[in-house]
C-alpha positions in Angstrom: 0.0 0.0 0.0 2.5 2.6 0.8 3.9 1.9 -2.6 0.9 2.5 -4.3 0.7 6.0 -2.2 4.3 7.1 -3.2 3.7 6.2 -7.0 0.2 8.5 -6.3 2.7 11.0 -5.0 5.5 10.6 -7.6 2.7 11.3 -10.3 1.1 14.3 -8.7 4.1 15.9 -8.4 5.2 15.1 -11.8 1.5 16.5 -13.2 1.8 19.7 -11.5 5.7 20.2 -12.6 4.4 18.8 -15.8 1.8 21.6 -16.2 3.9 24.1 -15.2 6.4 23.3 -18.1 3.8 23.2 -20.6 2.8 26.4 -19.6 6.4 27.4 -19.9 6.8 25.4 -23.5 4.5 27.1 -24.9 6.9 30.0 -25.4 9.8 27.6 -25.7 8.0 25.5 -28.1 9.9 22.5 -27.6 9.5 20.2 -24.4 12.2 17.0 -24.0 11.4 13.6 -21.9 13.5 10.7 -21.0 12.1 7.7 -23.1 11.4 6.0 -19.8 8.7 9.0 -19.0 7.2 9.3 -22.3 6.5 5.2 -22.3 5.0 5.7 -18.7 3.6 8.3 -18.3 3.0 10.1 -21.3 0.8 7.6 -22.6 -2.0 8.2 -20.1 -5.1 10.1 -21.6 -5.3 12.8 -19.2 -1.4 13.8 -20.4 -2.5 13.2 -23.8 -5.3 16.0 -23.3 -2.9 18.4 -21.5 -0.6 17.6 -24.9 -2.8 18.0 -27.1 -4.9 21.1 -24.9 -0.8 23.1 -25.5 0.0 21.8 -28.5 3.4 21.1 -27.7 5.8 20.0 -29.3 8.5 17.7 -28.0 11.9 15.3 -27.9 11.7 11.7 -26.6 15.3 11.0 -25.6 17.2 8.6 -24.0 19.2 10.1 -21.3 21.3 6.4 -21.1 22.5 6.3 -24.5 22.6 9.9 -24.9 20.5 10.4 -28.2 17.0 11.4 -29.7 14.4 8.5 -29.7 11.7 10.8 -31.6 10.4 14.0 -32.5 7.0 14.9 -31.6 4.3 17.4 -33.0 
């Protein structure tokens, strides 16, 4: 149970900090995620709305390997 309650956490904190960049990549235009983040979290159809909602752009990279998995519009 307390995992369950510290992934709740983890996430909440990551929407709000998520939100809070989108906001920002609006001006920025261009928003970058580890692979591992995109492929977790990124999938789910509330960030999908947010995504689309901003329509931002963004890089999936992989932060172990050090390159560009994909470009997103």
């Amino acid at each position: 149970m307390e995992n369950a309650i510290a992934l709740h956490k983890t996430k909440t904190s990551f929407w709000v900090n998520l939100t809070l960049n989108l906001e920002i990549a609006k001006w920025l235009k261009m928003f970058a995620v580890p692979s591992e983040t995109y492929q977790n979290f990124f999938q789910l159809p509330f960030v999908q709305r947010a995504l689309q909602r901003y329509q931002v752009k963004f890089i999936v990279y992989d932060p172990r390997q050090e390159e560009v998995r994909q470009w997103i519009r």
